[in-house]
HTML snippet that shows the backbone in 3Dmol.js (N, CA, C, O; Angstrom):
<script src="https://3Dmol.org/build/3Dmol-min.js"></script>
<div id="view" style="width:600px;height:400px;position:relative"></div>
<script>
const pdb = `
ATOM      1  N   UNK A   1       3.264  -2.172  14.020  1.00  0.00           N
ATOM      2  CA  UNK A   1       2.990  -1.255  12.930  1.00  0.00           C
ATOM      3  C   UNK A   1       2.938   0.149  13.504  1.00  0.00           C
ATOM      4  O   UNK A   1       2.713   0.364  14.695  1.00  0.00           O
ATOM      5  N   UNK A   2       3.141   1.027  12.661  1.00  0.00           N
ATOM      6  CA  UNK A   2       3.819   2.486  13.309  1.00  0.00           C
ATOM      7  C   UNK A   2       3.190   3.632  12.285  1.00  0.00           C
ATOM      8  O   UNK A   2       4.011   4.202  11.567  1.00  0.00           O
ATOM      9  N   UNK A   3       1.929   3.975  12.174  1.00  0.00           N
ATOM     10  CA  UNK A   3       1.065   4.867  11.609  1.00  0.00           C
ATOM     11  C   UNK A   3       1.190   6.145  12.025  1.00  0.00           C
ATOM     12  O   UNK A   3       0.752   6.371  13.153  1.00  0.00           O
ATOM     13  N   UNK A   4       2.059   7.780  10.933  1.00  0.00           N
ATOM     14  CA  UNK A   4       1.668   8.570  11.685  1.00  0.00           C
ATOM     15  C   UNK A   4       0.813   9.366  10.536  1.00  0.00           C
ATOM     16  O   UNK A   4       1.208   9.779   9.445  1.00  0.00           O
ATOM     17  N   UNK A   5      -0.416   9.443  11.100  1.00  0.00           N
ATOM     18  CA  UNK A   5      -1.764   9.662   9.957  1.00  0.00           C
ATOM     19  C   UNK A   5      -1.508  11.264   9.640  1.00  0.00           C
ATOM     20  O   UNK A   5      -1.682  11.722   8.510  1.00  0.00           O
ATOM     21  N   UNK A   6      -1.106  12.011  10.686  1.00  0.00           N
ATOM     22  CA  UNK A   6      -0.780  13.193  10.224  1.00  0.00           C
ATOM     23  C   UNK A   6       0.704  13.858   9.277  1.00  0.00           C
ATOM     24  O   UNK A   6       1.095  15.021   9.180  1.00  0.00           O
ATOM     25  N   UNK A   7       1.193  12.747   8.760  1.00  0.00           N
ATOM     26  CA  UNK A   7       2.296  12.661   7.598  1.00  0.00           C
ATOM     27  C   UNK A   7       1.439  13.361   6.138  1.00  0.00           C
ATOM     28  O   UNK A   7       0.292  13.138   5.751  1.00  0.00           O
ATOM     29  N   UNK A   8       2.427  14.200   5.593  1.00  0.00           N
ATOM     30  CA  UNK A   8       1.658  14.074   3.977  1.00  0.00           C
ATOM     31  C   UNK A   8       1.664  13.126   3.001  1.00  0.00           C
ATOM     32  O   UNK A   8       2.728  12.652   2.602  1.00  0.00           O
ATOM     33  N   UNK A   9       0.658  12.806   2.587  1.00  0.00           N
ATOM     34  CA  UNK A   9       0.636  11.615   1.705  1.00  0.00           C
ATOM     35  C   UNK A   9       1.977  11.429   0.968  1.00  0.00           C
ATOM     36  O   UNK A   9       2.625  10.414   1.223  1.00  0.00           O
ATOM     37  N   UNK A  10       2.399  12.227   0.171  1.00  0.00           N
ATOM     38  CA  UNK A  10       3.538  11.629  -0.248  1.00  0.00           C
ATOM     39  C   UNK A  10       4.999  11.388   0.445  1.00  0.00           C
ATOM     40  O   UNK A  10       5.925  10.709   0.002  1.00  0.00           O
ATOM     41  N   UNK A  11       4.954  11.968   1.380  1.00  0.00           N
ATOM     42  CA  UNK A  11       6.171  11.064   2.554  1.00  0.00           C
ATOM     43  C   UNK A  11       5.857   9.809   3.005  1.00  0.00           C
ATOM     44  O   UNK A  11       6.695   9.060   3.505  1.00  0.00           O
ATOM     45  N   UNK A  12       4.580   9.506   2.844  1.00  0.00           N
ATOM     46  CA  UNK A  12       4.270   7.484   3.149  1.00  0.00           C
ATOM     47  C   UNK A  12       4.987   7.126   2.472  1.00  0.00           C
ATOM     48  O   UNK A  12       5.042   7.444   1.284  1.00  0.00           O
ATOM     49  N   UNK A  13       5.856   6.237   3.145  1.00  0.00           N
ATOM     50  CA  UNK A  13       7.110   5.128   2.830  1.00  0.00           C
ATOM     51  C   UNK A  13       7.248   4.115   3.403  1.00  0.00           C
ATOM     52  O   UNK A  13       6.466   3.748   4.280  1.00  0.00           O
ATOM     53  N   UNK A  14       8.676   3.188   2.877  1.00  0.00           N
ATOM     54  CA  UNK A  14       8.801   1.726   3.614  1.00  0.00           C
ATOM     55  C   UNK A  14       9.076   2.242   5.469  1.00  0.00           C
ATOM     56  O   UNK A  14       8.706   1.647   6.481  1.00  0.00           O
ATOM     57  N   UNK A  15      10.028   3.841   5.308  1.00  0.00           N
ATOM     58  CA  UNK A  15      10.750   4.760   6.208  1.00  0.00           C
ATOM     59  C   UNK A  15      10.105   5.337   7.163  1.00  0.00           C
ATOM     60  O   UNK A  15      10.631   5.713   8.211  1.00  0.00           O
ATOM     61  N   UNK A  16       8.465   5.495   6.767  1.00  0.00           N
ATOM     62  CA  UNK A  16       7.549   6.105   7.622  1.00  0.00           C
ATOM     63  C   UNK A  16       6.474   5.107   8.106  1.00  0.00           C
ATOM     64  O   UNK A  16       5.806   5.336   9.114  1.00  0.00           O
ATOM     65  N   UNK A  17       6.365   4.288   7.557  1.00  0.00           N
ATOM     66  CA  UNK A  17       5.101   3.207   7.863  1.00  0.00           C
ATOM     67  C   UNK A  17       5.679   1.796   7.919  1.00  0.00           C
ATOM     68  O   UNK A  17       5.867   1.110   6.914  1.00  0.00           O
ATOM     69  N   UNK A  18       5.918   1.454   9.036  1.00  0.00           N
ATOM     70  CA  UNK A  18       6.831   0.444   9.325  1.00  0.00           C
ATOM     71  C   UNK A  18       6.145  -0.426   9.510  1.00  0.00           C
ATOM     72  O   UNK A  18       5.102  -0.268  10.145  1.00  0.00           O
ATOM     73  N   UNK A  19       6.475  -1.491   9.068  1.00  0.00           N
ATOM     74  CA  UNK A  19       5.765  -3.352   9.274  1.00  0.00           C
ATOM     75  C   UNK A  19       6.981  -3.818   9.104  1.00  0.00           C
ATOM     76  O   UNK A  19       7.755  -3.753   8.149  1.00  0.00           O
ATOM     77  N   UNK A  20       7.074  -4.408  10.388  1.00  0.00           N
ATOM     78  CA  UNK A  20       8.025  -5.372  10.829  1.00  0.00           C
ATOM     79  C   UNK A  20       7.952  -6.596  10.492  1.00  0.00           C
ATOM     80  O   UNK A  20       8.906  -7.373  10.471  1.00  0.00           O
ATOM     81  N   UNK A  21       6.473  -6.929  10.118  1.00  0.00           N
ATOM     82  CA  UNK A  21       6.572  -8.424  10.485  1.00  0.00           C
ATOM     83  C   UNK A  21       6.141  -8.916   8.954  1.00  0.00           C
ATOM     84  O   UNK A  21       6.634  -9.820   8.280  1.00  0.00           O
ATOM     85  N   UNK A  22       5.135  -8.077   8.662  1.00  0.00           N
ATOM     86  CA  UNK A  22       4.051  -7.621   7.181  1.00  0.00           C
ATOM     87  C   UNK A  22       5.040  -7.350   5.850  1.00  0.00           C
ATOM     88  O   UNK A  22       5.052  -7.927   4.763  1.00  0.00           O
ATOM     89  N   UNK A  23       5.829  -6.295   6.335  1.00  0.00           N
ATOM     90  CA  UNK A  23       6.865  -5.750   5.420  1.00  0.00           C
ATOM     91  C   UNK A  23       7.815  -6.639   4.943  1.00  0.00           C
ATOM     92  O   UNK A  23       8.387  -6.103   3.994  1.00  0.00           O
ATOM     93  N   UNK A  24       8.337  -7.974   5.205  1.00  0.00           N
ATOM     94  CA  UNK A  24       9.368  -8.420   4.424  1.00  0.00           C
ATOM     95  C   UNK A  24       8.575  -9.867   3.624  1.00  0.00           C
ATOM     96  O   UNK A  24       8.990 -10.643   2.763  1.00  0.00           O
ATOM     97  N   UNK A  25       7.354  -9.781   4.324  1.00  0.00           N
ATOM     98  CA  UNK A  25       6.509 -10.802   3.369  1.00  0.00           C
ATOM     99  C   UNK A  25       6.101  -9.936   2.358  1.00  0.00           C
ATOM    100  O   UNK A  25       5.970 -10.707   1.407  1.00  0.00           O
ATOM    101  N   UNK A  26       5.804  -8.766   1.942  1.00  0.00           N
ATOM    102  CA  UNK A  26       5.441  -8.032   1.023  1.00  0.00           C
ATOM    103  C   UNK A  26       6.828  -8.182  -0.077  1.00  0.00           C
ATOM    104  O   UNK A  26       6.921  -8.622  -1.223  1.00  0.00           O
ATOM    105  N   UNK A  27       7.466  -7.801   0.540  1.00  0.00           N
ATOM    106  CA  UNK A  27       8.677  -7.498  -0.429  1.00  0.00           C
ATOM    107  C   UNK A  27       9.024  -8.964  -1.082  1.00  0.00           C
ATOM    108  O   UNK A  27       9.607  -8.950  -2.166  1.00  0.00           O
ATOM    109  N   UNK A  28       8.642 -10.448  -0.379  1.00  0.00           N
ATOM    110  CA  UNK A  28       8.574 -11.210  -0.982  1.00  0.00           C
ATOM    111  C   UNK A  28       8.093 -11.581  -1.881  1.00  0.00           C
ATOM    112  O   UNK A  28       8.749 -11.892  -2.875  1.00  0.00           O
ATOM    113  N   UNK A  29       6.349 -11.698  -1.795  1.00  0.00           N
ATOM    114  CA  UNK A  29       5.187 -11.489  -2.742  1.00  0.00           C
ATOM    115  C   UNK A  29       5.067 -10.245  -3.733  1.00  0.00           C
ATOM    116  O   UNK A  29       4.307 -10.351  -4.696  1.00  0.00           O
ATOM    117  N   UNK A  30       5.625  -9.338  -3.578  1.00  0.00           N
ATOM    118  CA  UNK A  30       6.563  -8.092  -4.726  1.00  0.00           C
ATOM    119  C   UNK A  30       6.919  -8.866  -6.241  1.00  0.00           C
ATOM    120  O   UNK A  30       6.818  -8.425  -7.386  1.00  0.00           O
ATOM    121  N   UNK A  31       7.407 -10.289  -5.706  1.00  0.00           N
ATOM    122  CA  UNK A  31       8.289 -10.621  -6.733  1.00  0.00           C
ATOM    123  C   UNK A  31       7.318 -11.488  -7.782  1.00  0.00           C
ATOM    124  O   UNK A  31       7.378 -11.826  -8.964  1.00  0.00           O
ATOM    125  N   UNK A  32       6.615 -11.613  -6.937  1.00  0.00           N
ATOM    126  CA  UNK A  32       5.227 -12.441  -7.790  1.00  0.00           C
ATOM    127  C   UNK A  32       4.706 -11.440  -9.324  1.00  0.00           C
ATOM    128  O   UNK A  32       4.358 -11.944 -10.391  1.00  0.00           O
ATOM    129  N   UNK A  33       4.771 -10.295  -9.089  1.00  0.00           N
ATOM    130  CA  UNK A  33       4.376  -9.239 -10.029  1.00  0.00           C
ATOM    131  C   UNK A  33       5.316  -9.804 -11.159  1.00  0.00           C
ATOM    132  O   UNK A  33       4.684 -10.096 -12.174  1.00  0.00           O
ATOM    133  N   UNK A  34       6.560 -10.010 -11.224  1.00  0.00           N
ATOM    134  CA  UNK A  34       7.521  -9.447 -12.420  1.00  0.00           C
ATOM    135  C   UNK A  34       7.549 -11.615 -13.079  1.00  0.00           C
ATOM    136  O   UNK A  34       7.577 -12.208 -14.157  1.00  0.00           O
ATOM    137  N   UNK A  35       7.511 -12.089 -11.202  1.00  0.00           N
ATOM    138  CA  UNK A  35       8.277 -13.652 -11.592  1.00  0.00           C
ATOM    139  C   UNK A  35       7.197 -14.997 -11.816  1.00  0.00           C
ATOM    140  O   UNK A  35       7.447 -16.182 -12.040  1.00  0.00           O
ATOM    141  N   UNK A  36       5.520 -14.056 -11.607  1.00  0.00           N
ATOM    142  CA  UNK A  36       4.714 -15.418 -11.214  1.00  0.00           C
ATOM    143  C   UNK A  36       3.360 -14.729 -12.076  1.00  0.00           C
ATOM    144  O   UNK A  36       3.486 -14.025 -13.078  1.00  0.00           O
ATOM    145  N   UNK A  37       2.577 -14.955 -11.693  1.00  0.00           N
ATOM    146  CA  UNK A  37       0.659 -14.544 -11.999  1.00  0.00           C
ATOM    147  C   UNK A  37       0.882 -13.045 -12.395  1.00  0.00           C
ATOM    148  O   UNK A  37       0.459 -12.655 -13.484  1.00  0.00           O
ATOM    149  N   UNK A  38       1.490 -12.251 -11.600  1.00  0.00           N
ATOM    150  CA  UNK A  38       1.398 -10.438 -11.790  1.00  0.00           C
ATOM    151  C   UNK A  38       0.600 -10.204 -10.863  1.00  0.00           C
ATOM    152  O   UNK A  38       0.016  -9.137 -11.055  1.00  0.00           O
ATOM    153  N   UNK A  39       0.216 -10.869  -9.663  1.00  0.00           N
ATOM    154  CA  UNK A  39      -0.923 -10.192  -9.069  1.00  0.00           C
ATOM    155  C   UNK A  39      -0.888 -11.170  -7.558  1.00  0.00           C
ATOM    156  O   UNK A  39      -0.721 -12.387  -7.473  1.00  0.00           O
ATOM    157  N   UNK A  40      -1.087 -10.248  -6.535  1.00  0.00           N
ATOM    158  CA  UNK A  40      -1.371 -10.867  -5.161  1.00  0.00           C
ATOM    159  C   UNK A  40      -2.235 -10.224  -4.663  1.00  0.00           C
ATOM    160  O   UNK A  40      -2.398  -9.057  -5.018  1.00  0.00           O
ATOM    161  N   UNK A  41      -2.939 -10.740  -3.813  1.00  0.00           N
ATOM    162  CA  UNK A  41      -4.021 -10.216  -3.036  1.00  0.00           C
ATOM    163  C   UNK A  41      -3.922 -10.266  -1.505  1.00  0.00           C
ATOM    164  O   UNK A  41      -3.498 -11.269  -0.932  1.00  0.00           O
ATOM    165  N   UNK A  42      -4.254  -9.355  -0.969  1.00  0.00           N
ATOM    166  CA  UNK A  42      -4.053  -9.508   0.372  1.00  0.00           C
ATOM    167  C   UNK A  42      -5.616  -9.009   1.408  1.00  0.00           C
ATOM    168  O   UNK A  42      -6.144  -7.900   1.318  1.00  0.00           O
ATOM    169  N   UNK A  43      -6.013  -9.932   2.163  1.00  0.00           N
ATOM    170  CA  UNK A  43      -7.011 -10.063   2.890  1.00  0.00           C
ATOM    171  C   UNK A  43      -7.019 -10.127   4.080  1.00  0.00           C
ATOM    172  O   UNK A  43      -6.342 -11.020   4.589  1.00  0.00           O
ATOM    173  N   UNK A  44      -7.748  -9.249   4.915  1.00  0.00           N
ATOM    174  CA  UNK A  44      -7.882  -9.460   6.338  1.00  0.00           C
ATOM    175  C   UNK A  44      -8.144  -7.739   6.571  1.00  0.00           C
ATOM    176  O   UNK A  44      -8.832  -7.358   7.518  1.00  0.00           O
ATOM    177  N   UNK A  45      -7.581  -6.866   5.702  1.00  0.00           N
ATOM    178  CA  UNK A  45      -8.024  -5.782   6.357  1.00  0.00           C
ATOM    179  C   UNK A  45      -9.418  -5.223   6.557  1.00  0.00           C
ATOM    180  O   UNK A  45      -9.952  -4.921   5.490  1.00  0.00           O
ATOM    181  N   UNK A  46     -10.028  -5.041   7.457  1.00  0.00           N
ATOM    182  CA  UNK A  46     -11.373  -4.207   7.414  1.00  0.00           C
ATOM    183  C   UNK A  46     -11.266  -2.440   7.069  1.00  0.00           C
ATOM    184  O   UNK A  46     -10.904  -1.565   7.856  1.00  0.00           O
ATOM    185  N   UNK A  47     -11.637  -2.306   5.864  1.00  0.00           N
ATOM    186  CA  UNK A  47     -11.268  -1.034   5.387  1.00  0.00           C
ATOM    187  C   UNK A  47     -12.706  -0.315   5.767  1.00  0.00           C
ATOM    188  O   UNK A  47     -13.012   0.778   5.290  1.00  0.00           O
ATOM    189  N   UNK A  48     -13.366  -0.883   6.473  1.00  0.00           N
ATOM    190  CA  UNK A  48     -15.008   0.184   6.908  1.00  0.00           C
ATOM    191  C   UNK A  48     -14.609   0.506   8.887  1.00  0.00           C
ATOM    192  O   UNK A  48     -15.216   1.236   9.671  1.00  0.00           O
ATOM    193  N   UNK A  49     -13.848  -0.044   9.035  1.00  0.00           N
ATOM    194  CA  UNK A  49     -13.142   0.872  10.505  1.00  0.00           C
ATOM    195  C   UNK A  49     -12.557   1.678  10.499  1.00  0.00           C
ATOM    196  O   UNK A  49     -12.247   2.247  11.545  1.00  0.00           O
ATOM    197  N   UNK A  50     -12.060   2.164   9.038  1.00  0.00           N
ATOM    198  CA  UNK A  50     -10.913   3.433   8.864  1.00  0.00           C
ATOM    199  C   UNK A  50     -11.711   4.512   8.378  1.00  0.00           C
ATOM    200  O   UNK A  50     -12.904   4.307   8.156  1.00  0.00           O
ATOM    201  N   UNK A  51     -11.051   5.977   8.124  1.00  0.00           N
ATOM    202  CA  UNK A  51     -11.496   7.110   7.003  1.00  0.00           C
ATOM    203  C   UNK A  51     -11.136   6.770   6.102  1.00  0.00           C
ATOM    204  O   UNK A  51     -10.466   5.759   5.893  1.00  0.00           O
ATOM    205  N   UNK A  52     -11.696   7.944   5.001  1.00  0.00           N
ATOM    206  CA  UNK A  52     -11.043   7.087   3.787  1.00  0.00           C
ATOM    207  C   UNK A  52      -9.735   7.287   3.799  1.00  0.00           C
ATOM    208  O   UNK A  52      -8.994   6.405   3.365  1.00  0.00           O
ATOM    209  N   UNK A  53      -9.159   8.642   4.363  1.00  0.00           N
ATOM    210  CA  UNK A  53      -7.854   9.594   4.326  1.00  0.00           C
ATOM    211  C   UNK A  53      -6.932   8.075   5.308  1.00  0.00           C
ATOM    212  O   UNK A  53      -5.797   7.919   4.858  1.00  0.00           O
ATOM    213  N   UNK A  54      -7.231   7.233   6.281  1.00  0.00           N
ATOM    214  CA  UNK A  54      -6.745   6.473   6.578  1.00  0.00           C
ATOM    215  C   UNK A  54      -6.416   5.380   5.947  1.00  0.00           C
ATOM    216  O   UNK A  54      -5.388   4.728   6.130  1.00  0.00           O
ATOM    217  N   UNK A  55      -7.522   5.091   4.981  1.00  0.00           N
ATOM    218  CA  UNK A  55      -6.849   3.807   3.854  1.00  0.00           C
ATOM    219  C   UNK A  55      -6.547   4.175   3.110  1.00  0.00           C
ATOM    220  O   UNK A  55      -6.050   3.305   2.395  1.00  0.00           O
ATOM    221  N   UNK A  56      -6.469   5.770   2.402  1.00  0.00           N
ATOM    222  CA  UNK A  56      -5.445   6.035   1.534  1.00  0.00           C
ATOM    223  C   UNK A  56      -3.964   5.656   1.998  1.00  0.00           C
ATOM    224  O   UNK A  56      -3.238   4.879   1.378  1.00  0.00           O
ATOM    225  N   UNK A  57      -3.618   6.325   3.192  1.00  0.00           N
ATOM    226  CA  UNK A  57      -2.576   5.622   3.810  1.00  0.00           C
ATOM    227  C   UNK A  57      -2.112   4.269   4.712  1.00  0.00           C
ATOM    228  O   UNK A  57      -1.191   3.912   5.446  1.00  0.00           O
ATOM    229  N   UNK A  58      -3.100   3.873   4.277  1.00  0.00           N
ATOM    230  CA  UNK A  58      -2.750   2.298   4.623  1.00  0.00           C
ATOM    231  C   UNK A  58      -2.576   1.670   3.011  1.00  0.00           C
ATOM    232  O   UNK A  58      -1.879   0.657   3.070  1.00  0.00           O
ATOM    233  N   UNK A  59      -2.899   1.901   1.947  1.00  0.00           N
ATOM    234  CA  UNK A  59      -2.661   1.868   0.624  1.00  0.00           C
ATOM    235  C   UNK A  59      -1.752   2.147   0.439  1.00  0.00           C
ATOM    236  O   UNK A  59      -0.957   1.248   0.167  1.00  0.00           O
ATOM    237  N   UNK A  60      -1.290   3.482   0.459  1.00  0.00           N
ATOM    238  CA  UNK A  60       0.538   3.931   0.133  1.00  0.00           C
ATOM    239  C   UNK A  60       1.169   3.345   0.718  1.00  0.00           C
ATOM    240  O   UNK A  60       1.862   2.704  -0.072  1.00  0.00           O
ATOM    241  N   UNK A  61       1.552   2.988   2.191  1.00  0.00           N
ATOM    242  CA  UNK A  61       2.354   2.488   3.434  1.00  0.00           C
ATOM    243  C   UNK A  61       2.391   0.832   2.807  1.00  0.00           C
ATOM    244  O   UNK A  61       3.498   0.312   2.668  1.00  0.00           O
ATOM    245  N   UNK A  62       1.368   0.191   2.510  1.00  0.00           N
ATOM    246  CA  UNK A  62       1.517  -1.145   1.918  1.00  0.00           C
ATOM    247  C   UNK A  62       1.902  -1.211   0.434  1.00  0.00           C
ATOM    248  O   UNK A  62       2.455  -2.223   0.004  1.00  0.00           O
ATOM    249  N   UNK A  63       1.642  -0.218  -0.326  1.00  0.00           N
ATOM    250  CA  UNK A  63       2.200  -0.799  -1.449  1.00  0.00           C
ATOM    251  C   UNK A  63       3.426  -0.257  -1.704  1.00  0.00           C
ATOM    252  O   UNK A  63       3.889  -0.436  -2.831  1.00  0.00           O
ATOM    253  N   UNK A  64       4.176   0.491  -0.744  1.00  0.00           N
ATOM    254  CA  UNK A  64       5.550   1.199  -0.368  1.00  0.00           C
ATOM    255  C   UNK A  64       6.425  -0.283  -0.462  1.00  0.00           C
ATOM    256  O   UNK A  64       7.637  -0.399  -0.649  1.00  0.00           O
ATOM    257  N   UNK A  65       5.569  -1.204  -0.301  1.00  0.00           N
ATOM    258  CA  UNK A  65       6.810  -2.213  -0.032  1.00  0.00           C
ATOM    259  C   UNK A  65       6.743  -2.999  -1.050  1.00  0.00           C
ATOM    260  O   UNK A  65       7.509  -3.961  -1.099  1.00  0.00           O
ATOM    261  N   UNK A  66       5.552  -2.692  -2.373  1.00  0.00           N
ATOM    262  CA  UNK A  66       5.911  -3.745  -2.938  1.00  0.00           C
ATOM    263  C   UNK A  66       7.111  -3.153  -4.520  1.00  0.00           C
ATOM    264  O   UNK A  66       7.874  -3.785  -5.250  1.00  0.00           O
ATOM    265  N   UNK A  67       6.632  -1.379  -4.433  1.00  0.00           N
ATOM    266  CA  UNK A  67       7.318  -1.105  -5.650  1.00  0.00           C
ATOM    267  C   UNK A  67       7.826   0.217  -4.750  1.00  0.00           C
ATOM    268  O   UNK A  67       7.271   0.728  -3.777  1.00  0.00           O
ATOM    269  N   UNK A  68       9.116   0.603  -5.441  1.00  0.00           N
ATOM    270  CA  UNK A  68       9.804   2.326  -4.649  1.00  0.00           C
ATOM    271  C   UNK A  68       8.672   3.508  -5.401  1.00  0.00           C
ATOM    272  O   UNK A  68       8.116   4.377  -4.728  1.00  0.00           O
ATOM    273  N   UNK A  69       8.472   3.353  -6.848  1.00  0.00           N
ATOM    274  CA  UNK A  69       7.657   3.785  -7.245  1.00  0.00           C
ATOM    275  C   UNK A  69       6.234   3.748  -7.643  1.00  0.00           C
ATOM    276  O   UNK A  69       5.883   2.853  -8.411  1.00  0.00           O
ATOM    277  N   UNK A  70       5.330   4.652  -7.196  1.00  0.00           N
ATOM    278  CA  UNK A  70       3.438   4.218  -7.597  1.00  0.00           C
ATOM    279  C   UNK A  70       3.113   4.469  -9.017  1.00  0.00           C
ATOM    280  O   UNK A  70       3.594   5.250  -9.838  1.00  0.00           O
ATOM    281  N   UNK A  71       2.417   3.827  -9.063  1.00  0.00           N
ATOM    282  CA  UNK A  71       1.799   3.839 -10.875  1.00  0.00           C
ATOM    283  C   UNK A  71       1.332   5.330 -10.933  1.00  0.00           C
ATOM    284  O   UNK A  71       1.470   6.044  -9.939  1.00  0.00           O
ATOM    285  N   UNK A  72       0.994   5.620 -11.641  1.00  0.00           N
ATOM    286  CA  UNK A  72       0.385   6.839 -11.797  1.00  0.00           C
ATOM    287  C   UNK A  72      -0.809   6.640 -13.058  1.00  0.00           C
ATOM    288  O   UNK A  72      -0.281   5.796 -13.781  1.00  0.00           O
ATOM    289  N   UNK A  73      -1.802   6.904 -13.516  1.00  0.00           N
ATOM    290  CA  UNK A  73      -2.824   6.729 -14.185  1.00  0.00           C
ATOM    291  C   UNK A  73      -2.613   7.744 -15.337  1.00  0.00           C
ATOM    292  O   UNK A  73      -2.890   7.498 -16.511  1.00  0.00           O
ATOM    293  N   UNK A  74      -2.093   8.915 -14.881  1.00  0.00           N
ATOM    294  CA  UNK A  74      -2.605   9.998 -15.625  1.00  0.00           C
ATOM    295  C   UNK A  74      -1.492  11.198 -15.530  1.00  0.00           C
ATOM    296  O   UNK A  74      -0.537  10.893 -14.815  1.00  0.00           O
ATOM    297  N   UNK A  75      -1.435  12.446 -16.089  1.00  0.00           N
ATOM    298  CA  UNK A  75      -0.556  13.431 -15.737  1.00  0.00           C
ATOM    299  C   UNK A  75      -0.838  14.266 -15.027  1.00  0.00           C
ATOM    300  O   UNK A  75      -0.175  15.303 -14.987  1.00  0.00           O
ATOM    301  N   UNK A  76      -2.423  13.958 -13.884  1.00  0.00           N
ATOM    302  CA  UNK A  76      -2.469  14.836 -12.758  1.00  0.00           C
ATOM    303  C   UNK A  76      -2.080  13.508 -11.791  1.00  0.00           C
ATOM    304  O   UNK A  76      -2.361  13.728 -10.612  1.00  0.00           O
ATOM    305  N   UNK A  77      -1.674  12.589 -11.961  1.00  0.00           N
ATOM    306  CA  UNK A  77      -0.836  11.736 -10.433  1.00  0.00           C
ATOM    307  C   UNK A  77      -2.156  10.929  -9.925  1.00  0.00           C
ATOM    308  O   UNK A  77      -1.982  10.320  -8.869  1.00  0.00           O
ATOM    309  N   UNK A  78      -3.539  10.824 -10.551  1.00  0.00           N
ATOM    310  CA  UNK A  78      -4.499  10.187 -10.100  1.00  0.00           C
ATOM    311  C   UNK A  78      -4.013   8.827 -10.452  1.00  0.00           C
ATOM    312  O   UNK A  78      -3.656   8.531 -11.592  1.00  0.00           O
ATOM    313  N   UNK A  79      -4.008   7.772  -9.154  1.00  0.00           N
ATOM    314  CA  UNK A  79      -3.922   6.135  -9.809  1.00  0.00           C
ATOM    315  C   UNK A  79      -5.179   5.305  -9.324  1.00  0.00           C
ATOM    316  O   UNK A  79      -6.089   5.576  -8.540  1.00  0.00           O
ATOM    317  N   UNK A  80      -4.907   4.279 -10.029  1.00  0.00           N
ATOM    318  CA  UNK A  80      -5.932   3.387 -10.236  1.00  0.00           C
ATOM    319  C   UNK A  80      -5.814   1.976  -8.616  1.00  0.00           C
ATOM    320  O   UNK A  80      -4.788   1.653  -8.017  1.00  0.00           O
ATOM    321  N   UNK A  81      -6.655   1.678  -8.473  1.00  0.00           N
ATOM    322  CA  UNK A  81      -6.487   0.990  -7.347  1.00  0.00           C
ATOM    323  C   UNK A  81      -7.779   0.642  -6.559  1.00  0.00           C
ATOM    324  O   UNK A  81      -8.457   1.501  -5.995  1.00  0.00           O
ATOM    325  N   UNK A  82      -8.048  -0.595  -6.565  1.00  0.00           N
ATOM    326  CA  UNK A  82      -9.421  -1.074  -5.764  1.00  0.00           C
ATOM    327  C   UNK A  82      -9.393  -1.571  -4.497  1.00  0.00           C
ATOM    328  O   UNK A  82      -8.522  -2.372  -4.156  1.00  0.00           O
ATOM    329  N   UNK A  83     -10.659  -1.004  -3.405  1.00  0.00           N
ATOM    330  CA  UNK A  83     -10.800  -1.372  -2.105  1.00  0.00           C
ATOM    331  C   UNK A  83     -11.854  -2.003  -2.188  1.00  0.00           C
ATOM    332  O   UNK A  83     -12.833  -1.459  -2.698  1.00  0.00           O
ATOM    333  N   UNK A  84     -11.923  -3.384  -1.679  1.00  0.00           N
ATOM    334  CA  UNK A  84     -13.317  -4.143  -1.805  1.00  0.00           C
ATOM    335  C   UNK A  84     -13.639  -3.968  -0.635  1.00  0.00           C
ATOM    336  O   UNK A  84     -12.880  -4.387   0.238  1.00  0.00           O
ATOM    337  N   UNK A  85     -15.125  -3.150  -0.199  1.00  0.00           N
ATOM    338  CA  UNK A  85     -15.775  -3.083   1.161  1.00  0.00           C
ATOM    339  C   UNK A  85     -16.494  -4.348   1.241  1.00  0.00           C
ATOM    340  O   UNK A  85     -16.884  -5.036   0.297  1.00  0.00           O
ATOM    341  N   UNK A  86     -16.597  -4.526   2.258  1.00  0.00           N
ATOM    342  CA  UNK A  86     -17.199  -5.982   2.478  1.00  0.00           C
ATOM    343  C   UNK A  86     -18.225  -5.663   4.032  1.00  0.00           C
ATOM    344  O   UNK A  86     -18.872  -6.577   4.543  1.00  0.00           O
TER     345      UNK A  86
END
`;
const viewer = $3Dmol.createViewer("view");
viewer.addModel(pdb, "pdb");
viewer.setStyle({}, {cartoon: {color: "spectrum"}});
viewer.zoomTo();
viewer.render();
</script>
């Protein structure tokens, strides 16, 4: 995996945040949204070792792979999206 934290948020991409191994199982489970439940979950990250500015971009960089485009909530670009601290 290939993190460069000092990128601007909106250049996080499939192009900038590379998962080699992560990334083509995503794009698999992608398909679950349109073809199965609508919904996958993914577990194992510890999001209380990061900033938040770091799991924002571990958020964009992962969900880069499941859609080209992010939801957007609103017409200032705020989206919706939950981190369960544990």
């Amino acid at each position: 995996m290939h993190i460069d934290l000092a990128l601007p948020l909106e250049r996080v991409s499939r192009e900038t945040f590379t998962l080699p191994t992560l990334g083509p199982m995503l794009k698999t489970l992608a398909q679950q949204l349109t073809d199965g439940p609508g919904f996958f979950t993914i577990q194992g990250l510890d999001t209380n070792r990061y900033s938040s500015r770091t799991n924002v971009v571990l958020y964009l960089g992962i969900s880069s792979y499941v859609g080209e485009k992010r939801g957007r909530q609103d017409e200032l670009g705020n989206m919706l999206c939950e981190f369960t601290f544990r």
